[in-house]
C-alpha positions in Angstrom: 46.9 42.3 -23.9 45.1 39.9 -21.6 42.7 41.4 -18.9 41.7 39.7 -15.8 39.8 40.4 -12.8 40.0 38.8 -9.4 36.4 37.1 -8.6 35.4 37.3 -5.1 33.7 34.5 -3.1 29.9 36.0 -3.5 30.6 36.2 -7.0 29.2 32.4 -8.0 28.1 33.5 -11.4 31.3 31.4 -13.4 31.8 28.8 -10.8 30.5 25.2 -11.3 28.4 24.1 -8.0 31.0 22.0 -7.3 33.5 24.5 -7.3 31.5 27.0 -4.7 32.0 26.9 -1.5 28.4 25.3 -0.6 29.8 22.0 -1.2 32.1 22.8 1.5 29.7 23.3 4.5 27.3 20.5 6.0 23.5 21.1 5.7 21.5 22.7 8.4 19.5 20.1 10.0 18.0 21.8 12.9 17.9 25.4 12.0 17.1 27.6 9.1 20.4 29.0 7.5 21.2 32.6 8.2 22.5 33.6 4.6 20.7 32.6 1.1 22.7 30.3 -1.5 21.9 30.3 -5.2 19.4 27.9 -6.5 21.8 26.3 -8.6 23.8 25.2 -5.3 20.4 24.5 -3.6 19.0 22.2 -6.3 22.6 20.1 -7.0 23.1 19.3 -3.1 19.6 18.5 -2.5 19.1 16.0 -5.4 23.0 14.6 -4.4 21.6 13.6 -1.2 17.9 11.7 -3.0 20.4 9.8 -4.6 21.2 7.5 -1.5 17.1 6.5 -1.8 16.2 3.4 -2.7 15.1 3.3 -6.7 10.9 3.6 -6.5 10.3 0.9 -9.1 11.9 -1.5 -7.5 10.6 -1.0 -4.2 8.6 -4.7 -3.7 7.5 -3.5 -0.8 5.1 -0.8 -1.7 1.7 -1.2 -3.6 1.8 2.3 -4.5 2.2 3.7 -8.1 5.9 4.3 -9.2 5.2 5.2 -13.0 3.0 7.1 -15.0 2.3 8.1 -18.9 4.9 11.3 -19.7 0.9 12.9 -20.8 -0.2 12.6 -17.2 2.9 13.9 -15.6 2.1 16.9 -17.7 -0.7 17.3 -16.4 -0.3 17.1 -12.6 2.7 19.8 -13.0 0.5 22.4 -14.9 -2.2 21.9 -11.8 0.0 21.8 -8.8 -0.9 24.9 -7.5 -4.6 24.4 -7.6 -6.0 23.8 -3.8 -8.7 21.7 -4.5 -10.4 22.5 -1.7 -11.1 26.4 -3.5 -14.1 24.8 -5.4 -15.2 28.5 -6.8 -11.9 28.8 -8.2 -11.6 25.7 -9.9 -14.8 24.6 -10.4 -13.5 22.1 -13.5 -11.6 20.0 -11.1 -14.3 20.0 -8.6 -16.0 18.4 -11.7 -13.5 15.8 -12.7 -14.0 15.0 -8.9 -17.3 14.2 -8.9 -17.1 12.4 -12.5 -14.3 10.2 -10.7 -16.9 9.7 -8.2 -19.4 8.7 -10.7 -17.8 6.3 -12.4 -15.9 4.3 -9.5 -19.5 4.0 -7.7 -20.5 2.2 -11.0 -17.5 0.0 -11.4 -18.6 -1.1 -7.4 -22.0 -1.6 -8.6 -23.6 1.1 -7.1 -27.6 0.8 -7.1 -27.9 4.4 -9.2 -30.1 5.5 -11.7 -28.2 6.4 -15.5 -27.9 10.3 -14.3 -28.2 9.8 -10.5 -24.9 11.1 -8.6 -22.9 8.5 -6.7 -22.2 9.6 -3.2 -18.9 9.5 -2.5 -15.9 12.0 -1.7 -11.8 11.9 -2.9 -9.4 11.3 -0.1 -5.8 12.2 0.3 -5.4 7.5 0.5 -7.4 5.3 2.0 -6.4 6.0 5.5 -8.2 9.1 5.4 -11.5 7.3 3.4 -11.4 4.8 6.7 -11.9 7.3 9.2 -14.6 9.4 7.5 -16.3 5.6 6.4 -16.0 4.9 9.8 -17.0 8.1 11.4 -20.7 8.1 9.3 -21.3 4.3 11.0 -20.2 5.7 14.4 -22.6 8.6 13.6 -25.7 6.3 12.3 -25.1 4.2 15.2 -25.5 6.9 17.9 -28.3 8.6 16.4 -29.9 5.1 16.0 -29.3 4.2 19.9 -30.0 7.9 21.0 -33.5 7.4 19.6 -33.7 4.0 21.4 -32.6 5.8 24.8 -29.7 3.2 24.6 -26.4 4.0 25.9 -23.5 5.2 23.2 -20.3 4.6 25.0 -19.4 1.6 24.0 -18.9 1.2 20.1 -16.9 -1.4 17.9 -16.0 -2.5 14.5 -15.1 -6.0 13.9 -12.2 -7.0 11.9 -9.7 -9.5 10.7 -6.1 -9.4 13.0 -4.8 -8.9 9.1 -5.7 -5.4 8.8 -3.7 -2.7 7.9 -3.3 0.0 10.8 -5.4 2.6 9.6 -8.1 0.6 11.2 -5.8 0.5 14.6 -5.8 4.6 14.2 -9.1 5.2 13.9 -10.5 3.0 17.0 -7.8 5.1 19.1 -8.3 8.3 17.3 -12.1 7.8 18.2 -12.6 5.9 20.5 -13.9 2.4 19.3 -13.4 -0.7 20.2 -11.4 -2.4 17.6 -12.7 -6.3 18.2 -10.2 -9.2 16.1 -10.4 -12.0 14.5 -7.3 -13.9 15.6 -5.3 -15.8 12.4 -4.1 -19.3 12.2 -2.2 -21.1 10.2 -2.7 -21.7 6.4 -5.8 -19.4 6.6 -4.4 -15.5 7.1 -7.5 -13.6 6.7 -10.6 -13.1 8.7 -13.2 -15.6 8.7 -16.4 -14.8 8.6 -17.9 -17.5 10.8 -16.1 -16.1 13.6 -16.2 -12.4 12.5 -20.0 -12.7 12.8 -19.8 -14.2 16.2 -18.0 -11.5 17.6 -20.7 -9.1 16.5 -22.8 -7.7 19.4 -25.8 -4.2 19.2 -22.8 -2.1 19.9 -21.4 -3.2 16.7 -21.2 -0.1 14.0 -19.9 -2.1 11.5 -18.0 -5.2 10.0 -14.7 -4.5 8.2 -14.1 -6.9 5.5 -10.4 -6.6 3.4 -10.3 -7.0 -0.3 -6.9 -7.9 -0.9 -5.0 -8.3 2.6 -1.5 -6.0 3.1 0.0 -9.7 4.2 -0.5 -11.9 1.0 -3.2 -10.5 -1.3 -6.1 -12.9 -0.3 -9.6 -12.0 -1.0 -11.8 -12.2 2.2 -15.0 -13.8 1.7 -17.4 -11.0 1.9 -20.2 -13.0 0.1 -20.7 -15.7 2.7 -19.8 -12.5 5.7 -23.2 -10.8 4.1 -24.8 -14.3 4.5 -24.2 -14.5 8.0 -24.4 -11.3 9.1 -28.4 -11.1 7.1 -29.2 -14.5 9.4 -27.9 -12.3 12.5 -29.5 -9.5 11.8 -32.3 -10.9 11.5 -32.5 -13.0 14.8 -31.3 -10.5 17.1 -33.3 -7.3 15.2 -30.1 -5.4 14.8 -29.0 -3.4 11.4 -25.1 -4.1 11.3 -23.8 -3.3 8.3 -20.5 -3.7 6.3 -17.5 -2.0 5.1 -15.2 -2.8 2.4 -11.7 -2.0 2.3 -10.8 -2.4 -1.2 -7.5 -0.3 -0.6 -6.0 -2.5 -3.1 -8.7 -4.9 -4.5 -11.1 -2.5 -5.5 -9.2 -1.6 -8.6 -8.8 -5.5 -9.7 -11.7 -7.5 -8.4 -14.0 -5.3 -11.4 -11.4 -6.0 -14.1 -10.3 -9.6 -13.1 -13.2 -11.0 -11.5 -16.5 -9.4 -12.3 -18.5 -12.2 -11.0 -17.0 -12.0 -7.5 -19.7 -10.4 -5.4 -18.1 -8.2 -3.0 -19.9 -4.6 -3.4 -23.0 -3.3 -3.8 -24.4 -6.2 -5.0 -24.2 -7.2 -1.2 -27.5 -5.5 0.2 -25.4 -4.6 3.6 -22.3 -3.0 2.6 -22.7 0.5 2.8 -19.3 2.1 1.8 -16.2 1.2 0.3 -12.6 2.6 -0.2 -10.0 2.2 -2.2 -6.9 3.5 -2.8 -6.2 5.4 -6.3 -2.5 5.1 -5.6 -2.6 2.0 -5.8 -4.3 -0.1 -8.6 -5.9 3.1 -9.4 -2.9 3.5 -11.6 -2.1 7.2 -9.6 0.8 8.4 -8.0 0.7 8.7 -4.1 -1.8 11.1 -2.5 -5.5 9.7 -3.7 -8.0 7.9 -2.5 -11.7 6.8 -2.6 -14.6 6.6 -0.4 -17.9 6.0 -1.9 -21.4 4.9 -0.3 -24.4 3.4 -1.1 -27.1 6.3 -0.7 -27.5 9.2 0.7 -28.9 7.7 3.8 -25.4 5.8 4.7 -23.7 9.6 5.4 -25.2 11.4 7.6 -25.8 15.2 7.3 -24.3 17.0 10.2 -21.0 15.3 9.3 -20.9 17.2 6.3 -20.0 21.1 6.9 -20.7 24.0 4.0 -18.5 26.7 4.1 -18.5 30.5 2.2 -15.8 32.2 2.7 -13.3 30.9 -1.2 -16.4 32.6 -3.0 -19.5 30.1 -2.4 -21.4 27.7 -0.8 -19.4 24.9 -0.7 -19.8 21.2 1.3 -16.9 20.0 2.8 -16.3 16.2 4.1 -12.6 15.6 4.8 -10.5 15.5 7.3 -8.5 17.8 6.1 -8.9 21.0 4.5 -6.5 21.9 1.8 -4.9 19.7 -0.7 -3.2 19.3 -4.1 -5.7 18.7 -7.1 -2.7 16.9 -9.0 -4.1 13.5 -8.2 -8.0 14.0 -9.1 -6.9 15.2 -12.3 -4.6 12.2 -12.8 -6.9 9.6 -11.4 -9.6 11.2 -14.3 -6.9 11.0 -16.9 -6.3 7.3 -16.3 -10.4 6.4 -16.1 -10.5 8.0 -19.5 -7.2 7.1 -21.1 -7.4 3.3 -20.3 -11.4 2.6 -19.6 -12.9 -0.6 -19.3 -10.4 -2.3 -21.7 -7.1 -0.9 -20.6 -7.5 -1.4 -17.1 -8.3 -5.4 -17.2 -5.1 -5.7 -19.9 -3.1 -4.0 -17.5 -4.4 -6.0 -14.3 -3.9 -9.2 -16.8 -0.4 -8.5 -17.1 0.3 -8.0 -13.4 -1.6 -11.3 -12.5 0.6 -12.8 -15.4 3.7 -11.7 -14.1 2.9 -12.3 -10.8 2.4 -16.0 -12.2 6.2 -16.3 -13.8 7.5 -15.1 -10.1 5.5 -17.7 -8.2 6.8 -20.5 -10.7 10.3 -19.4 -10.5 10.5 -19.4 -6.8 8.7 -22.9 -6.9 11.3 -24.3 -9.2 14.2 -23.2 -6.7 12.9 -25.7 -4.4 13.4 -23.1 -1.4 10.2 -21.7 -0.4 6.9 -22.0 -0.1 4.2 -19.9 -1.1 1.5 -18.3 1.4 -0.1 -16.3 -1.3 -3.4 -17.4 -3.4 -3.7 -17.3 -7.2 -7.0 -15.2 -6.8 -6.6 -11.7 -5.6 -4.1 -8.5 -5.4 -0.7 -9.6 -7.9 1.4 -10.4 -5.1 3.7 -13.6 -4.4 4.2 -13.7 -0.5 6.5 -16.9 0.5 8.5 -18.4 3.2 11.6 -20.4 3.4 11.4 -24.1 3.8 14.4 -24.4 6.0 14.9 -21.2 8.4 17.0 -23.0 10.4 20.0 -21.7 8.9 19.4 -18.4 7.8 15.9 -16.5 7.7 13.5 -14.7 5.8 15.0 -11.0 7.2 18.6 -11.9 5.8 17.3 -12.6 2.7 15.9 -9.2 2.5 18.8 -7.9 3.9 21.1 -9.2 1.3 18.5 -8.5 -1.4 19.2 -4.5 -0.9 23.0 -4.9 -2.7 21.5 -5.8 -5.7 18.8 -3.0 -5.6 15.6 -4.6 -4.7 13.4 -3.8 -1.4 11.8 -6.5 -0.8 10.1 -6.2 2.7 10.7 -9.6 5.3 7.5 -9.8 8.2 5.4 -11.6 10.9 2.2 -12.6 10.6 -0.4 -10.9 13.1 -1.8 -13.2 16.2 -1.9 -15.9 16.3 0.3 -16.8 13.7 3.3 -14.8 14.9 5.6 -17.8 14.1 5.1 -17.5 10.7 7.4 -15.2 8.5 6.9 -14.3 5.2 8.9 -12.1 2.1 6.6 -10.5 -0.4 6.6 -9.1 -3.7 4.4 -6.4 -4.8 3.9 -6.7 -9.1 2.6 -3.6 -10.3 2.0 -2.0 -13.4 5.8 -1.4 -14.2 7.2 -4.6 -13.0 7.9 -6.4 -16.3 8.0 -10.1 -16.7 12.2 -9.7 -17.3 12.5 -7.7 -13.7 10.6 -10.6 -12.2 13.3 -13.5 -13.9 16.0 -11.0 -12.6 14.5 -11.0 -9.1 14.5 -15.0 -8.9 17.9 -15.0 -10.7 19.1 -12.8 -7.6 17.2 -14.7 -5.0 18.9 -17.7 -6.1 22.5 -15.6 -5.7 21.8 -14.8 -2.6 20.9 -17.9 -0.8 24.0 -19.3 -2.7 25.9 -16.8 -0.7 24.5 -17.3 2.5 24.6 -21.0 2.3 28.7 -20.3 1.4 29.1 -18.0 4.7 31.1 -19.9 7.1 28.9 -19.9 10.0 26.2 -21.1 7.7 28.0 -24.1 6.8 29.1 -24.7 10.7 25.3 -24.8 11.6 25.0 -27.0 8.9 27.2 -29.7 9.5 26.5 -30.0 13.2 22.8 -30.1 12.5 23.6 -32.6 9.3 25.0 -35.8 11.6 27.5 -35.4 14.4 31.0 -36.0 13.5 34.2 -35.3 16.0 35.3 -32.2 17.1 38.7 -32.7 14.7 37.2 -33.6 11.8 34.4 -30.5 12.3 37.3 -28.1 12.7 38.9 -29.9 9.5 35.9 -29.3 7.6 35.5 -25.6 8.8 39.4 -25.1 7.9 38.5 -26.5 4.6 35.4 -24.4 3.8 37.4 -21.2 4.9 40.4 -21.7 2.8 37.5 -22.2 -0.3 36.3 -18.9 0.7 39.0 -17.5 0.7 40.0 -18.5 -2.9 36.7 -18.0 -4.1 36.8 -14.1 -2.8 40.2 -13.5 -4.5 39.6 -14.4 -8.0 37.0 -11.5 -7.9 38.9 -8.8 -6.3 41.5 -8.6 -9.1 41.9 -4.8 -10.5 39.9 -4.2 -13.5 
């Protein structure tokens, strides 16, 4: 004899997700549900709805990390419930910190004795190692005019139009004047010339980019220290520098030791870079690291008690994940010296094939250099027809993001595409991407109103035998589309 028994609705133990009613109901989007659902149900129609995100590694657009050893990952889930912040309680990580610390100061060139501790401090990105960069010059500055009886209302930085908006948040956030050096055409970083020029005694600091967020260039921070020593020297004034090396300072080292661009340069006295990035760690790390002791000063720096010990603090925020320190260790060690140049090799390599194969298309130009961050930025010879945005736009159906932009003033007129190689962009993704470029200007040169542009802008012809041509064009379309809609 069969027995049966009727389930109930709240019984959800022998129903598929897909079978419950959960499926059934739309998401609160505004207010927190008043019932509980099983985690099952929970898990299946969150991850259903991350599926309409775009595929991280192949997301052009980002210079952020998008792939890591299966080892690492290990590791950052067994510590993501450490607050790094609760240095008593995890003093090994507040270690791994500091040797992180340690050994990027020495990759910059730091002047530091064998056992001498860097300065230095990990960030949540380079955002964050910006404003606390920038807040010790601020700080120097005003202590320094304060003792001069000068007045301290007025501060700047000097920078390129080119950089990234960080720099834009924290001369808002406090209060700086945020003095530019305007772009022009062919040359889309800051010159130095004119960077020194604009440098007056209520100058905290220059801002010099090592490897630009518009096309990878280098700026010239050799010839910058040059000028600004000269200055310094004529007017009596101390300015000194800041590096961003958000995305440089992880490839300059490995691919071009003899560029001088850190320490080496007596008046930079901090840099930051980005561990997401070239660092080789997934988002949420950066770098800030100066030259002595005397470039921070000591009331920025607070000491708490209260998690167990005395403890220094230097953040702008309080807590955070120790995932990423523990990953950006794991990489130092894993791939050292040797690992990180094959790896930047490879990117520059790669970054080589795509240039080439957009050359050979005939379509575009390229406004990226062959020295710098392993990016290919380009433009379209002939916009007149269709632009830079549609090609990104039509890029998106085949999977790729690859971001379409202006240039900052004053070379607004100038648009640019650009491709970001990282570590996991293989030399076979970057034929695909040309072989899909290629498709996709072949489709927007077959659109209709394409072809109308282009045979009135071609020669001028009557208005029959333009609307026999037109006709023509559409009937090919039209073909063309039917032979691949058949039923498969």
């Amino acid at each position: 004899m069969a027995l049966s028994e009727a389930t109930t609705e709240s019984d959800v133990s022998i129903h598929s997700t897909f079978a419950s009613r959960y499926v059934r109901t739309s998401l609160p989007r505004f207010k927190i549900p008043t019932n509980s659902i099983p985690k099952e149900a929970a898990y299946q129609i969150i991850n259903d709805e991350l599926m309409l995100d775009g595929n991280p590694r192949l997301n052009l657009a980002s210079f952020v990390t998008t792939w890591m050893e299966p080892e690492c990952d290990k590791l950052i889930m067994s510590s993501i419930n450490k607050n790094y912040v609760d240095m008593d309680e995890y003093p090994v990580t507040t270690e791994l910190q500091n040797r992180c610390v340690n050994m990027i100061a020495h990759i910059f060139n730091a002047p530091l004795g064998d056992s001498e501790a860097a300065v230095g401090v990990g960030t949540v990105g380079s955002s964050e190692a910006i404003m606390l960069a920038g807040l010790a010059f601020k700080r120097k500055w005003q202590n320094k005019r304060k003792a001069e009886g000068k007045p301290i209302d007025k501060p700047n930085i000097v920078t390129g139009a080119n950089v990234q908006v960080c720099w834009e948040k924290f001369a808002r956030y406090f209060e700086v004047e945020l003095k530019e050096v305007k772009l022009r055409d062919g040359y889309y970083v800051m010159d130095p010339t004119k960077a020194v020029e604009l440098v007056d005694e209520n100058t905290i600091c220059v801002a010099a980019i090592l490897g630009s967020t518009l096309n990878g260039e280098f700026e010239d921070v050799k010839l910058l220290n040059e000028l600004l020593m000269k200055k310094n020297q004529q007017t009596g004034w101390d300015t000194p520098i800041h590096v961003d090396a958000a995305s440089g300072g992880f490839i300059a080292p490995f691919l071009y030791p003899e560029l001088e661009w850190d320490f080496r340069l007596p008046l930079v006295k901090s840099i930051n870079v980005s561990g997401h990035k070239y660092g080789l760690v997934y988002a949420g790390i950066g770098w800030v690291i100066w030259r002595s002791k005397e470039d921070l000063p000591d009331e920025l720096i607070f000491h708490i008690n209260y998690l167990g010990a005395d403890q220094p603090t230097f953040t702008l925020n309080f807590s955070k994940g120790s995932s990423q320190v523990i990953a950006q260790y794991y990489q130092l060690i894993r791939l050292g010296f040797e690992g990180y140049r094959n790896i930047m090799e490879n990117c520059q390599e790669n970054a080589t094939v795509l240039k080439e194969g957009l050359e050979k298309t005939g379509h575009f130009n390229i406004v990226s250099k062959d020295n710098g961050v392993p990016l290919v930025a380009f433009s379209l010879k002939d916009n007149s027809c269709h632009t830079e945005f549609e090609v990104s736009d039509l890029l998106r159906r085949y999977g790729w993001i690859v971001p379409a932009y202006t240039m900052p003033p004053d070379a607004e007129h100038v648009t640019v595409l650009r491709v970001v190689v990282r570590e996991d962009f293989s030399r076979t993704l970057a034929e695909r991407l040309v072989a899909d470029i290629q498709k996709v200007l072949h489709e927007l040169d077959a659109l209709p109103a394409k072809v109308t542009a282009k045979i009135q802008l071609s020669h001028k012809k009557t208005d029959l035998e333009t609307q026999r041509e037109i006709t023509e064009i559409w009937k090919k379309f039209v073909r063309e589309r039917k032979k691949t809609n058949g039923v498969c």
